[in-house]
Each structure stands twice: as structure tokens, then as C-alpha cells.
C-alpha positions as CSV (number, residue, x, y, z in Angstrom):
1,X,-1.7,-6.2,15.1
2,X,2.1,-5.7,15.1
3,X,5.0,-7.6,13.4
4,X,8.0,-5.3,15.1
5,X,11.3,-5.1,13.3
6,X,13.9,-3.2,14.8
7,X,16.3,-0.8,12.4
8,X,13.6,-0.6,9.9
9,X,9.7,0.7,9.8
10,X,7.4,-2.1,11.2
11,X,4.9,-4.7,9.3
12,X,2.1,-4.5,10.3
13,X,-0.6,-7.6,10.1
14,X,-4.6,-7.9,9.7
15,X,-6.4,-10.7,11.7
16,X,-8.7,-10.6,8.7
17,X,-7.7,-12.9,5.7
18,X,-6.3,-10.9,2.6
19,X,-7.5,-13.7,0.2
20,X,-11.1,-12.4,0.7
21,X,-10.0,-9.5,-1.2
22,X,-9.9,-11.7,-4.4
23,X,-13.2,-12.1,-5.3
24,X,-14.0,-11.6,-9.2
25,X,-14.6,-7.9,-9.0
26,X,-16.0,-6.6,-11.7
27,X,-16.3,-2.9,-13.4
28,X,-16.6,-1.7,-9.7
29,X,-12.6,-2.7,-9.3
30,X,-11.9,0.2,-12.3
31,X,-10.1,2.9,-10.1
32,X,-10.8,6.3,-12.1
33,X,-8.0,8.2,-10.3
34,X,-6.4,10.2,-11.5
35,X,-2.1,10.8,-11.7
36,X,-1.1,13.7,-13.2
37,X,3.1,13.4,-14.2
38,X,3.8,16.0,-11.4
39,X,2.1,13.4,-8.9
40,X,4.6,10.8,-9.0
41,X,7.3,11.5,-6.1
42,X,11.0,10.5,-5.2
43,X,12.7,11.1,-2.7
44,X,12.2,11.5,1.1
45,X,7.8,11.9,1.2
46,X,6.5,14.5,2.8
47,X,4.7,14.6,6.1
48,X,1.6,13.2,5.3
49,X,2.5,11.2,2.6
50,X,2.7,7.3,2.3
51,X,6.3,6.4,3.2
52,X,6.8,2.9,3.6
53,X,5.1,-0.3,2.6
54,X,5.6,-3.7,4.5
55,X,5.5,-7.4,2.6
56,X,4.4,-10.5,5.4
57,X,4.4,-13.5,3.2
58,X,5.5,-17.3,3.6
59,X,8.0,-18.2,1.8
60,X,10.0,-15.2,2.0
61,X,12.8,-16.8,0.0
62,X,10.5,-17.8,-3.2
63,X,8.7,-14.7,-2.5
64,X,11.9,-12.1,-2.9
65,X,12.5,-14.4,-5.6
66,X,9.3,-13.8,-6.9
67,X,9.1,-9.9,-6.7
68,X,12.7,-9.6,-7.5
69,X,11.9,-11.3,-11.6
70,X,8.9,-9.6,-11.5
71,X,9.1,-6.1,-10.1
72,X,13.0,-5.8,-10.4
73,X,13.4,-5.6,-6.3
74,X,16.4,-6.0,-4.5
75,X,16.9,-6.7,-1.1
76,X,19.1,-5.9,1.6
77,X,19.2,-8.4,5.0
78,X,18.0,-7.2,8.1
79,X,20.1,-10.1,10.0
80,X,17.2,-12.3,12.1
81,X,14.9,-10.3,10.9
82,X,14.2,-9.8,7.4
83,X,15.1,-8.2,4.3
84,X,14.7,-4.1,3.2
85,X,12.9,-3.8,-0.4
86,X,14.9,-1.4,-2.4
87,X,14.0,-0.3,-6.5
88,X,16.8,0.9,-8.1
89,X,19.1,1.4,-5.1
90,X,16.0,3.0,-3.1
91,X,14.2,1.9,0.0
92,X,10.7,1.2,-0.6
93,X,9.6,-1.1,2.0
94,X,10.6,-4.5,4.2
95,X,9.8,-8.3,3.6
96,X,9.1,-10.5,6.8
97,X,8.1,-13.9,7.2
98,X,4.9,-14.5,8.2
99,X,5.6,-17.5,9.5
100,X,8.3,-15.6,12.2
101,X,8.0,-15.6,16.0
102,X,6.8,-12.0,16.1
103,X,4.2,-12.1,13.7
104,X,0.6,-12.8,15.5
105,X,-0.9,-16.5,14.8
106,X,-3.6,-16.5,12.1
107,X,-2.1,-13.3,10.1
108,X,-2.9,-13.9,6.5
109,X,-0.4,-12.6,3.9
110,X,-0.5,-9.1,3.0
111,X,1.0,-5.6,2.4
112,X,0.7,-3.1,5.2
113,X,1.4,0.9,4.3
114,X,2.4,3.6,6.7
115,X,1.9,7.9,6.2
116,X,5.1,10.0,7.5
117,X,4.1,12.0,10.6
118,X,6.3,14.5,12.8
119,X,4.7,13.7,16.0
120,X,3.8,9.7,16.1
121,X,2.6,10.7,20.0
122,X,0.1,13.1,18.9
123,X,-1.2,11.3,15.8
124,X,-2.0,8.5,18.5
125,X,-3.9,10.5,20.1
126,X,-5.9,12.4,17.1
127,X,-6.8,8.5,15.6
128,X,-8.4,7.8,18.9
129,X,-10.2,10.7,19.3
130,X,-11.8,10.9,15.2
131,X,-13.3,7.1,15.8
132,X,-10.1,5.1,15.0
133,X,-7.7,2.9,17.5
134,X,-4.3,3.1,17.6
135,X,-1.7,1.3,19.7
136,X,0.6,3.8,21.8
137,X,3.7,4.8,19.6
138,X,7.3,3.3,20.1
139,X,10.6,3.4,18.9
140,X,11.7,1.1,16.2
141,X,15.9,1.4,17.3
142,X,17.4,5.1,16.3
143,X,15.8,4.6,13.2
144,X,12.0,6.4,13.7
145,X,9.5,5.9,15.9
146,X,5.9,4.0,14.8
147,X,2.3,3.3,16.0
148,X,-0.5,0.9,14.6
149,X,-3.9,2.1,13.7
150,X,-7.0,1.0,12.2
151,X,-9.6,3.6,10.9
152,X,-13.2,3.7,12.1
153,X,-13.9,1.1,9.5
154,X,-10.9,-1.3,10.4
155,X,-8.7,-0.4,7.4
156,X,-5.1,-0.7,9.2
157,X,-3.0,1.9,8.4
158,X,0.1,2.9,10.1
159,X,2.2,5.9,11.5
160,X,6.1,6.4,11.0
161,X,7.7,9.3,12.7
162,X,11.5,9.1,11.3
163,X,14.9,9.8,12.3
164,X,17.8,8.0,11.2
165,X,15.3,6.4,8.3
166,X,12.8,8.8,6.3
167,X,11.3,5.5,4.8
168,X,10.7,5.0,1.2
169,X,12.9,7.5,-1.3
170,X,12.6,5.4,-4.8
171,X,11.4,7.1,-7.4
172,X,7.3,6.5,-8.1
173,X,7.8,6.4,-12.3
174,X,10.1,3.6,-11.8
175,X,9.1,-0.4,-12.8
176,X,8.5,-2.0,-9.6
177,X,7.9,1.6,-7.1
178,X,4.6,1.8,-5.0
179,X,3.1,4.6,-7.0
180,X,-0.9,4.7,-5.3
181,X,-2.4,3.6,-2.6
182,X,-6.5,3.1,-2.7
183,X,-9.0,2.7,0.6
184,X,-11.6,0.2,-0.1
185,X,-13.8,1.1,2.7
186,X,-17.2,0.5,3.7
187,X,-18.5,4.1,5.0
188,X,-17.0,6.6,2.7
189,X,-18.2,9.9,4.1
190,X,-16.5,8.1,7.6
191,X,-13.3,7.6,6.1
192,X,-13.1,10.9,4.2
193,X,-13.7,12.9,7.9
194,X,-11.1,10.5,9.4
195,X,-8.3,11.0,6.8
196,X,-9.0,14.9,6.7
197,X,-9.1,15.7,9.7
198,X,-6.2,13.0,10.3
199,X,-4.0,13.9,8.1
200,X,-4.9,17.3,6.1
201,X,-5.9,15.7,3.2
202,X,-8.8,17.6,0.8
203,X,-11.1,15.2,-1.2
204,X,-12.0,15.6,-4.8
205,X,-15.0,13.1,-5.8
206,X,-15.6,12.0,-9.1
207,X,-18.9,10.8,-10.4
208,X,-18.7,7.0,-11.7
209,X,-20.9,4.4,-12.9
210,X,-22.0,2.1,-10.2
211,X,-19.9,4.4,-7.3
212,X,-18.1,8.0,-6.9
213,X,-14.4,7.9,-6.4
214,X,-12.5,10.0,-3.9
215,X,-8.8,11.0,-4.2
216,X,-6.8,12.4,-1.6
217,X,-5.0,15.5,-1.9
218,X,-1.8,16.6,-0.2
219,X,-1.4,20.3,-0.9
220,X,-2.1,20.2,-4.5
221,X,-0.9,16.8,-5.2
222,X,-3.0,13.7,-5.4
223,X,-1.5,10.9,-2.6
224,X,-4.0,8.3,-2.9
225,X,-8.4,7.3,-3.8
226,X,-11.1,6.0,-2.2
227,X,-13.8,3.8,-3.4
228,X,-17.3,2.0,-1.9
229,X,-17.2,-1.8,-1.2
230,X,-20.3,-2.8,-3.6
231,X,-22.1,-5.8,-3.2
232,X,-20.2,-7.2,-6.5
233,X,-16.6,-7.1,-4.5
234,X,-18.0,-9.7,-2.3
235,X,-16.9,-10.3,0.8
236,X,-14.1,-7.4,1.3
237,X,-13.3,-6.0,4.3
238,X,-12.0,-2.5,4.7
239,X,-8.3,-2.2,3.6
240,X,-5.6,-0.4,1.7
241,X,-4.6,-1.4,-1.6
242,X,-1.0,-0.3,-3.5
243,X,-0.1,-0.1,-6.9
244,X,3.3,-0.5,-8.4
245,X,4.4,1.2,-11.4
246,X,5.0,-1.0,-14.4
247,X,6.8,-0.8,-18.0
248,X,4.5,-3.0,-19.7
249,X,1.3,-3.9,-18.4
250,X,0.4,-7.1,-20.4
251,X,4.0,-8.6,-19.6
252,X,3.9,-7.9,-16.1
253,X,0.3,-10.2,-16.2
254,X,1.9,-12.7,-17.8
255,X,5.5,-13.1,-16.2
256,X,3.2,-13.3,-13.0
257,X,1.2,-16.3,-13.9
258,X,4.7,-17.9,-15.5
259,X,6.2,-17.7,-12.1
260,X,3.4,-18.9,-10.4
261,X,1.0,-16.1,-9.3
262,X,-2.7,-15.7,-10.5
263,X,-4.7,-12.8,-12.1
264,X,-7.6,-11.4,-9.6
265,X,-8.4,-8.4,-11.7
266,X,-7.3,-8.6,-15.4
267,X,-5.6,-6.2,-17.4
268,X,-8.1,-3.3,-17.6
269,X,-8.5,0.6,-18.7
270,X,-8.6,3.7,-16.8
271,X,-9.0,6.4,-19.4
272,X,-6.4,9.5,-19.4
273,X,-4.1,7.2,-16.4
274,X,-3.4,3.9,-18.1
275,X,-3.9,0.2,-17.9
276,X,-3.6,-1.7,-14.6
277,X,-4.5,-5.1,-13.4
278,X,-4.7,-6.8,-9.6
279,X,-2.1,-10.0,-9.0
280,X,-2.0,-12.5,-6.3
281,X,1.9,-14.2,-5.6
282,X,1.7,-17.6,-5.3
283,X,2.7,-17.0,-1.6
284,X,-0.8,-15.1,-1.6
285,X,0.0,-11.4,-1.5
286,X,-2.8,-9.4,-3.1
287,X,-1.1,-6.6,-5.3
288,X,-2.0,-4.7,-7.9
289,X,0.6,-3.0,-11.2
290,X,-0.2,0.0,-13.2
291,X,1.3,1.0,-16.2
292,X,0.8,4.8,-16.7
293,X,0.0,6.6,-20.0
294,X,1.7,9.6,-19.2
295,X,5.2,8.0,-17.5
296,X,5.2,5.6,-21.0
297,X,4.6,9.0,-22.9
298,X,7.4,10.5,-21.3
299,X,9.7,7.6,-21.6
């Protein structure tokens, strides 16, 4: 489903409800990826890369109000519409109401993520044909041009083709930037094909306890990870996750549940990357922060 937003990249909803993401978890929600320094990105992404995140909450006003104390976002108006998220001065993203006239009945709250293409048309056409559905492509205003897809498993992940708006250029080390973005799927040799073939991502799997771990590779630089839905994540359907980048780990947990928000997944390890842990706003947005060892190394 669709949220369209015209003069910025669209949100994009799931009929299924994000809150069943939020299970206790368990070891199986430790992410083993794996962010080397010359990872993180600012600037325009590259084709291929994730570009744009999208917010579709209740509440927006306590909700900006929310991410702005605890993530540092600003926010510029999109008049009628909704508001562009911006870190340090940088697009990120967009914040809609989910309660607005465009957004489908029954859309729970969530974050949506879109990958920079240079041929939204085509892309269309290669998701359909590798097992996925897409919607056909259309113009968001001068500003790019979009579709909505799902891969074979029914993770919804979007298309943005740009023109007058490459999408997200804040800087990735920064407190409050998207950073990684993680597939929970249910068919992982599915969704590797799909994205590879999709996109010209490689895979590098890592042997784990309980479940390998895929990353995603764009050229030589790793773009996002993949993990198995285990029996102990409950009830979780196929999705995307993102992480933000963080200063401090243990006072990002903490400011959350001050203002409101809950701990899903608490503040946890991921040996040679850092410490991250998995937040729900009291709007109910799922999220997750990450503090990174080598970004607070280099600080």
C-alpha cells in the first residue's frame, strides 16, 4: 500500500501490524553485521543504496516531538501534507500522519525504506519478474519518480528514481542518521536471489549461533543484513528494520522510556560493531539505535 506525498519520496504502509514485530526476541535479535568506518555514507547514496526512510505514525505532533528530544530531528513542513526529517541540516526521511486521508484504513504505524534506482520503470518490471509485486511507477511532482514493492516474502520495500530530490544526504556517523537497514525475512536463500539479482547486491554469510547472517554488499561496501525469522521472534512477518546511529547507547534507552517509549530489545552487544538496542515510541513505531565502536573511537 501507498501513502502518496507530492514534493517529497512517498510513505509507504503495511496492511500487517508492526507491533507484532515486538515480541521478546531473544539472542536471535543479536545482528552480527558488520560496519566497517568506510561503510557509513553522506551525501547523495548511490544507485542501489537506501535513500530515503518514511515515518507514518499518530500523533505526528508528539511524535516529531518525540524523535526531535531523542534523535535530534528537525523538521521542515510539507504544507497539508507532512513534515521532511532532516539531521543536522540533511534530509533523511518524511513524517505523515497515519491517521491522514491518503493513508489506507488499518495501516499500523511504521517506518517504510526506499533504494535509489535510475530507471523506477524498469525496476518495476525486474521485481515482478524475480517473484516480487510492485505497483507501476509514478511521479511524485518534479521531485523523482517512485514505485511500491513487496519482495517474494512480503517485505515492502520501495523504489525512488530522483530528480529535483536525490533523497537522504545526512551524514550515517551522525546521532539520530539511519545508518543500517536489516531484512527479517522468512526464506533467506529467496530473498538473497531477489535482492541480487534486483539490485546487484553480493552476499557475505556469516556463521552464527542459532542462524547465519547475511550482509549485503554494494561494490565493496556493506548496505544492509539479513537474518532468519526463528521460532523465538514469534509472530514476525517479513520486514525491514533501520537503525539510527547514536552517541550513547544507554542514554538513548533511557531518554526513550522518560518520554514515553518502551524497550523491545534491550541494550545488547555485537562484538567489533558496538552496542544497540530495539525501541518502540509511544506512538508505536518500532525502531532500533546503535552506537558504533568504531564512530565513538573516532570521535
Amino acid at each position: 500500500m501507498r501513502h502518496r506525498v507530492p514534493d517529497t519520496p512517498s510513505t509507504s504502509g503495511s496492511s500487517r501490524d508492526w507491533r507484532a514485530l515486538t515480541p521478546s526476541l531473544g539472542k536471535a535479535t543479536i545482528s552480527p553485521f558488520h560496519m566497517e568506518e568506510d561503510d557509513m555514507t553522506t551525501g547523495a547514496r548511490k544507485t542501489g543504496d537506501f535513500c530515503w526512510i518514511n515515518i507514518l505514525t499518530p500523533h505526528p505532533g508528539a511524535a516529531r516531538e518525540f524523535f526531535g528530544a531523542l534523535l535530534g530531528w528537525t523538521y521542515l513542513e510539507i504544507p497539508g501534507m507532512g513534515h521532511r526529517v532532516q539531521v543536522s541540516g540533511r534530509d533523511i526521511g518524511g513524517m505523515f500522519d497515519l491517521d491522514g486521508p491518503n493513508t489506507p484504513p488499518g495501516t499500523p504505524p511504521g517506518i517504510g525504506v526506499m533504494v535509489r534506482v535510475d530507471n523506477a520503470d524498469a525496476m518495476v518490471a525486474s521485481v515482478n519478474a524475480l517473484g516480487g509485486t510492485a505497483q507501476p511507477a509514478f511521479d511524485i511532482g518534479p521531485q523523482g519518480r517512485m514505485a511500491d514493492c513487496r519482495d517474494p516474502n512480503g517485505a515492502n520495500i520501495d523504489l525512488w528514481q530522483p530528480s529535483q530530490s536525490p533523497g537522504m544526504e545526512a551524514d550515517s556517523t551522525l546521532h539520530g542518521a539511519p545508518s543500517w537497514f536489516e531484512a527479517r525475512t522468512t526464506n533467506v536463500d529467496g530473498a538473497a536471489a531477489f535482492y541480487t539479482q534486483l539490485f546487484g547486491w553480493t552476499t557475505e554469510v556469516m556463521s552464527m549461533p542459532g542462524a547465519p547472517y547475511t550482509s549485503f554488499k554494494l561494490g565493496n561496501e556493506a548496505v544492509a543484513g539479513m537474518m532468519q525469522i526463528t521460532p523465538e521472534m514469534g509472530s514476525m512477518p517479513p520486514h525491514w528494520a533501520v537503525y539510527f546511529t547514536v552517541n550513547d547507547i544507554d542514554a538513548t534507552a533511557g531518554d526513550a522510556v522518560a518520554r514515553g517509549g518502551s524497550i523491545c530489545v534491550p541494550v545488547r552487544d555485537i562484538p567489533g560493531v558496538g552496542r544497540f538496542c530495539g525501541i518502540i515510541s509511544p506512538q508505536g513505531v518500532m525502531f532500533y539505535t546503535i552506537q558504533y565502536t568504531a564512530v565513538t573511537s573516532a570521535a
